[in-house]
Phi, psi and omega in degrees: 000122185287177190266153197264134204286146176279141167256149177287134205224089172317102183238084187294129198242351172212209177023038173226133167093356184233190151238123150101137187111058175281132176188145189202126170267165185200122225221158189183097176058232203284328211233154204200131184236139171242134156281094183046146187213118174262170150228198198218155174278122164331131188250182200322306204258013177251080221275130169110318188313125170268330201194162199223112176244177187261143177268132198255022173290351189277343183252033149311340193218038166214033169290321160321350200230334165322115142277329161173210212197106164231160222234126184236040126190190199230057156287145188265001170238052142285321204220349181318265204319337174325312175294334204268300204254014180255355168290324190258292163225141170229119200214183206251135185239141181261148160173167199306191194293301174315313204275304158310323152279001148313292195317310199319300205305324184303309194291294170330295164287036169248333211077029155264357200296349174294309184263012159325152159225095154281176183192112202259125167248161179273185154283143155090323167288128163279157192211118174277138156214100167077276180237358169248153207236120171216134188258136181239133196268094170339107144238162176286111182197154173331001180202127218276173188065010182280152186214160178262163197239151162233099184284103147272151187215185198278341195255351174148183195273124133269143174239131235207090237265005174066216188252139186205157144195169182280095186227120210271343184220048167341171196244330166209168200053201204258181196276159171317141179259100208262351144341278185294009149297297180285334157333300189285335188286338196275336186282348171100112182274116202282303197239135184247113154254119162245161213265132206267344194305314188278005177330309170317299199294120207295153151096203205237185164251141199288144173280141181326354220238291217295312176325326183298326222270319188294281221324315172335311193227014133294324196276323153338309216246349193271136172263345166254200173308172170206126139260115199262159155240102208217162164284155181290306186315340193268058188326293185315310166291327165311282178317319143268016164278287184316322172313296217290305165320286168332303179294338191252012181053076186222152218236095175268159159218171192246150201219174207061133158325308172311291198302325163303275203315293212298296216292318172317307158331291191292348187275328181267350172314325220024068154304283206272151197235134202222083124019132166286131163115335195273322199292147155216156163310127171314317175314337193253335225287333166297331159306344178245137205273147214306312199259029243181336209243175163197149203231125160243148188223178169289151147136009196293349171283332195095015192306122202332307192274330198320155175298312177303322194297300163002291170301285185316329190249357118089043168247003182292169197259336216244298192259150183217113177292131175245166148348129169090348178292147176238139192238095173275124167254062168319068175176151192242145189302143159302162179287078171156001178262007182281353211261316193298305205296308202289001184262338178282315205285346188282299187326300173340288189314298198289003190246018160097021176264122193297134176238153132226163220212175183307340202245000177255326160204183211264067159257026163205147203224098178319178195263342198259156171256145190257175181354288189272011159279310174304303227262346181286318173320294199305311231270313182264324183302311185085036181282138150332275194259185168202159184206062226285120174247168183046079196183147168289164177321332186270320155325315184302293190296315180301352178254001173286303150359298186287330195278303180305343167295352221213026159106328207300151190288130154320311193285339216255349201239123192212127207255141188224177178260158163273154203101303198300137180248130219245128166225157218213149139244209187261330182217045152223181184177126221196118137288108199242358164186237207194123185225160203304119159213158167173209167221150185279160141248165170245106189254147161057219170296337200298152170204103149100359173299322148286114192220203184302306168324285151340297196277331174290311146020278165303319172290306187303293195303322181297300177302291198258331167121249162195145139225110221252147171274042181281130198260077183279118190241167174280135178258355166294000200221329186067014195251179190288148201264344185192163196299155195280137168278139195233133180278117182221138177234125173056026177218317144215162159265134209275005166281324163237066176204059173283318164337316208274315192313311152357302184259277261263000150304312151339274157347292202293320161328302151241051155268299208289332185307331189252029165253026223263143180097330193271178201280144184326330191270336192267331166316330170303286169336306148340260171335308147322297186286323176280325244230280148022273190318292186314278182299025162259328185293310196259342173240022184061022174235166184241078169302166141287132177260083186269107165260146191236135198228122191238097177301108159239000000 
């Protein structure tokens, strides 16, 4: 009886229905390659939460079968979870120059950058691990060295195109490489996964060389300081924020923590090209006269601790905004940071600073490909399957869409979950189970320590507040020695609501007079359930109630 040929078996553990916590396994008999490990932002209701990583259980008890870990650009929610999950397996991970040096800096500040295994890849190269053969393909993106991947396996080539978009005039190396794209599409492509984010949007995305063109001519014009905002990662806009300085004889310095690591980098890497005489210490910038200087920073999010926020709030060590400053914020808010940015940009405004932002000129050009870049990708690969990735749940479906205009069979498209296990041959494709996914958070030091329970916690108290009960009882007897003390945090103050404090000591008192003697847990109870009742009959809110039981 012949033997029955094994399926290849796709399993995405993030980035489908969200943004960001990317990460996709690709499993074949014995052996297993991860695709990038992200991480994801806290979203509103996740109250305390610093980071979002991928639940890595299903490869807990397959670390023996990892073949490695490859990574196609240094975006953190490609590559943010690496230290988090090399805690748990540690197996060698690949990816372009840049893109591991990014990682190093991450890994350094964990304390691990010693027990790492990188490994630096070209463009254009192949690297066997184990039964997948993986190729990596120039590509484009908001950030340099990034690349798409062509997975060959025993069952066919996928291809797997990360975050790209098409830009014919890069600002340095070569354009995507879309040749080799129609290659793979003429040797036959079994799975095309792609990325989704810019779906909603018609038409192409503008190339990185036009943004250069607006600093230009904002920068003509300016009589003061110019503070740019920028992502740190973002080599390319770094690098034509300096052209323009340049051109206008202005003197830069770099100011956040990030942006000080990537530019050092990318200048020994070389990446970024700095004219001498130009770079100065954020420390020297008062020597220099207002129209002469340019500050590039941190904060384009509005991220709490960031230098720009800093600046708006005129708590920075170094920069102090005055009248006259012109402050470009090149970058458009992630989705659920816009409530922070516009709150930075009013602060800005108010200490007399000229701001301009995304909705005022053309100073940022997205990472992503819009419509008619995706449907040209679909158009030279040519897939078998298809699998729309990196997107909330509506993105997915609106590239799915795109994908059946552009020929693909609808049964052929398959909009998935994280978790959802995709298994494929040379002429089927079957979605067949399910596996552990979800997400850890990360608060402080804690990882995964947190949970529904903890953030429901955390919501009632930011809503109704707390109010603790000590309850002092004779501990031979149990019974009580005096009316119960009452504590309130975030609920109401209490000198002036002595009247409430008052009835609800009172209340809690005599319910318990008639447990007097029972065990601790049903006096907690007791107390919960009367102190509840009341204060809802009398003001409409549900504090938390923590009774405290003190033996003397």
């Amino acid at each position: 009886m012949a033997k029955k040929k094994k399926k290849l078996r796709v399993i995405p553990l993030g980035g489908l229905g969200e943004i960001g916590k990317n990460i996709t396994l690709f499993e074949y008999d014995e052996e297993i390659i991860i695709v990038d490990c992200g991480v994801a932002f806290p979203e509103d209701d996740m109250m305390g939460i610093d980071l979002v990583i991928p639940d890595i259980t299903y490869l807990k008890d397959k670390k023996g079968k990892i073949r490695g870990i490859i990574l196609t650009h240094g975006h953190e929610d490609h590559i943010g979870a690496i230290p988090y999950i090399l805690k748990e397996i540690n197996v060698p991970i690949y990816g372009t120059k840049l893109t591991l040096g990014l990682l190093e800096i991450k890994l350094e500040e964990h304390g691990m950058a010693s027990g790492a295994i990188l490994r630096t890849v070209e463009q254009g190269q192949v690297i066997k691990l184990g039964v997948f053969n993986v190729e990596f393909i120039n590509s484009c993106h908001s950030i340099a060295d990034a690349v798409s991947l062509a997975i060959h396996t025993p069952v066919g080539i996928v291809v797997h195109t990360s975050d790209f978009k098409i830009d014919y005039t890069p600002i340095q190396g070569a354009p995507i490489d879309l040749a080799r794209f129609a290659e793979l599409g003429r040797q036959g492509v079994l799975l095309l996964m792609s990325d989704s984010t810019n779906v909603e949007r018609e038409g192409y995305t503008m190339s990185e060389k036009t943004v250069g063109k607006a600093f230009d001519e904002m920068f003509a014009d300016a009589e003061g300081r110019i503070i740019v905002a920028t992502f740190a990662s973002n080599i390319h806009r770094v690098q034509q924020v300096i052209n323009s300085a340049v051109r206008y004889g202005r003197k830069v310095a770099f100011c956040g923590k990030s942006m000080v690591n990537v530019v050092n980098l990318a200048l020994k890497l070389g990446y970024l090209n700095v004219p001498k005489g130009t770079m100065i210490d954020i420390n020297d910038i008062n020597k220099y006269q207002p129209d002469k200087l340019m500050i590039i920073t941190t904060g384009s999010q509005g991220e709490t601790m960031s230098a720009l926020t800093r600046m708006a709030s005129s708590t920075h060590r170094h920069v102090e905004i005055i009248p006259g400053d012109l402050v470009v914020i090149s970058a458009t808010p992630i989705p659920g940071n816009e409530k922070t940015v516009a709150r930075v940009i009013n602060q800005l405004f108010e200490k007399g600073a000229n701001v301009i932002y995304k909705s005022l000129a053309e100073i940022h050009v997205s990472g992503h490909a819009c419509q008619e870049e995706l449907k040209l990708i679909q158009s030279l690969v040519k897939p078998k399957f298809f699998m729309p990735v990196h997107g909330e749940y509506r993105h997915l479906k609106q590239h799915a869409y795109l994908a059946h205009k552009t020929g693909i069979p609808e049964e052929n498209i398959f909009v998935m979950s994280i978790g959802d296990v995709l298994e494929l041959d040379e002429v089927s494709a079957k979605v067949t189970g399910k596996v552990s996914a979800g997400k850890v958070l990360i608060d402080g030091l804690g990882v995964g320590d947190v949970g529904n329970i903890v953030l429901r916690d955390r919501k009632l108290l930011s809503q109704d507040g707390l109010v603790i009960v000590v309850i002092t009882i004779e501990k031979e007897y149990g019974t009580l020695i005096s009316e119960p003390d009452i504590i309130s945090r975030g609920f109401v103050y209490v000198r002036e609501s002595e009247e409430l404090i008052e009835k609800m000591r009172k209340t809690t008192y005599n319910a318990l007079l008639q447990y007097e003697g029972k065990d601790w847990s049903t006096m907690k109870l007791i107390v919960k359930n009367v102190l509840k009742e009341y204060l809802y009959s009398r003001i409409k809110r549900n504090p938390m109630i923590l009774p405290i039981v003190v033996e003397i």
